[in-house]
N, C-alpha and C positions, 0 to 999 in steps of 0.2 A: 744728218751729216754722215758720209762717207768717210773712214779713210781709209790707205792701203795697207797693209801688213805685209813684212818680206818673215818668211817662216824659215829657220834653219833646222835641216832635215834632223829628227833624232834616231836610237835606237831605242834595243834593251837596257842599254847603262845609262843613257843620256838623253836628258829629256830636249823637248822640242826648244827650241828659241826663238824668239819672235823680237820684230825690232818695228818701231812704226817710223819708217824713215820723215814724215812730215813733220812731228814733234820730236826735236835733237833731247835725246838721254828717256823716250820713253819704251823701257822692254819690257817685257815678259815670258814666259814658257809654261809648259805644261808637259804631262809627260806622255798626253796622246795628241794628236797632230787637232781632234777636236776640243780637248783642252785647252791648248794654245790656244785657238782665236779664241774659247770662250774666256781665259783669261786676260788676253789683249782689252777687251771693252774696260773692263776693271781698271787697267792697267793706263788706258787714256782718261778713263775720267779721271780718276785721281791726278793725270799729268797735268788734266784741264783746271782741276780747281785750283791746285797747287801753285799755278801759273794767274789763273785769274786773281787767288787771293795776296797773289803779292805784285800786284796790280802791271801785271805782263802780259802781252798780244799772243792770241793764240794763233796761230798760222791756218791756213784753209788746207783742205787736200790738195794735194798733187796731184796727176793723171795716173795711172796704173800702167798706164802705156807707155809712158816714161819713166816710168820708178825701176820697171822690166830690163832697161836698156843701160841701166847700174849694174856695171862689170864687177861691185861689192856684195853680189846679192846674186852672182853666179850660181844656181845647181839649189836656189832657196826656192820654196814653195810660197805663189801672191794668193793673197785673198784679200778683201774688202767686207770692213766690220762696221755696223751703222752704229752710231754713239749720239743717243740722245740729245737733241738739238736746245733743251731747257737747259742744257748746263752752260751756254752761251748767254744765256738769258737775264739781262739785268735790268727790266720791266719791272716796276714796284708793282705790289697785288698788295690790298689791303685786306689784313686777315683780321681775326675775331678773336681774341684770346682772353683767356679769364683769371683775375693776379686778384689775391688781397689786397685789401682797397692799404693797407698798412705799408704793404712791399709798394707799389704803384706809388706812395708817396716818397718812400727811399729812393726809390729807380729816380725819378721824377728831380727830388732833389740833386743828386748826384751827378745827375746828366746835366741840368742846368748849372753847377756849380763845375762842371768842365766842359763849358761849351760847345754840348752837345742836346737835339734832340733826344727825348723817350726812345721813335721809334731805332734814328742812329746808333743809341746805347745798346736798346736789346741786342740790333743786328750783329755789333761790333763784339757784343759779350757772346752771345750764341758763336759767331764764328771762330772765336778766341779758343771757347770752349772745345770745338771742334775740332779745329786743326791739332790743340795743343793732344787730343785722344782720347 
């Protein structure tokens, strides 16, 4: 997946800024013009999971051809950054993982005393985990 990036020119004092007009509130900067887009990528996937994990629509790209013709984005430098298409991705894959058979019957219990599967618990506790840092 594509999207577009509008770059706001920097200098020596003032780094780049970057705004992804398709995702409203996600920016970035850097303080060389190829910084920027490399931290643009960064900067959407985090918008993406942030948005996924509180169970919010992610928007598609825009055209570039249109993003151009934004009178807000006058004198700004486009460019178009590809962002990993598995972070859209919510296909179950069954993995292999290896727990004391001790902890497995905690999980186990727990999950079924809050009306949850095993594997719903791990997921819900790993992402918990995550986001919280």
């Amino acid at each position: 997946m594509k999207y577009p990036i509008a770059i706001e020119p920097g200098d020596a004092t003032t780094s780049f800024g970057v705004v992804v007009p398709d995702l409203p509130g996600c920016f970035s900067a850097g303080d060389t013009l190829d910084q920027a887009v490399e931290n643009s990528k960064e900067a959407i996937a985090l918008w993406i999971e942030t948005v996924l994990d509180d169970n919010g629509t992610v928007p598609k790209p825009g055209k570039l051809s249109d993003h151009v013709k934004n009178p807000e984005f006058a004198g700004w430098t486009w460019a178009v950054v590809e962002v990993d298409g598995s972070l859209l991705d919510d296909r179950t894959e069954r993995v292999n993982i290896s727990v004391p058979r001790r902890i497995l019957t905690r999980i186990d219990r727990y999950a079924s005393a809050h009306g949850e599967t095993r594997s719903g618990f791990l997921v819900n506790a790993a992402l918990e985990t995550i986001i919280q840092g």
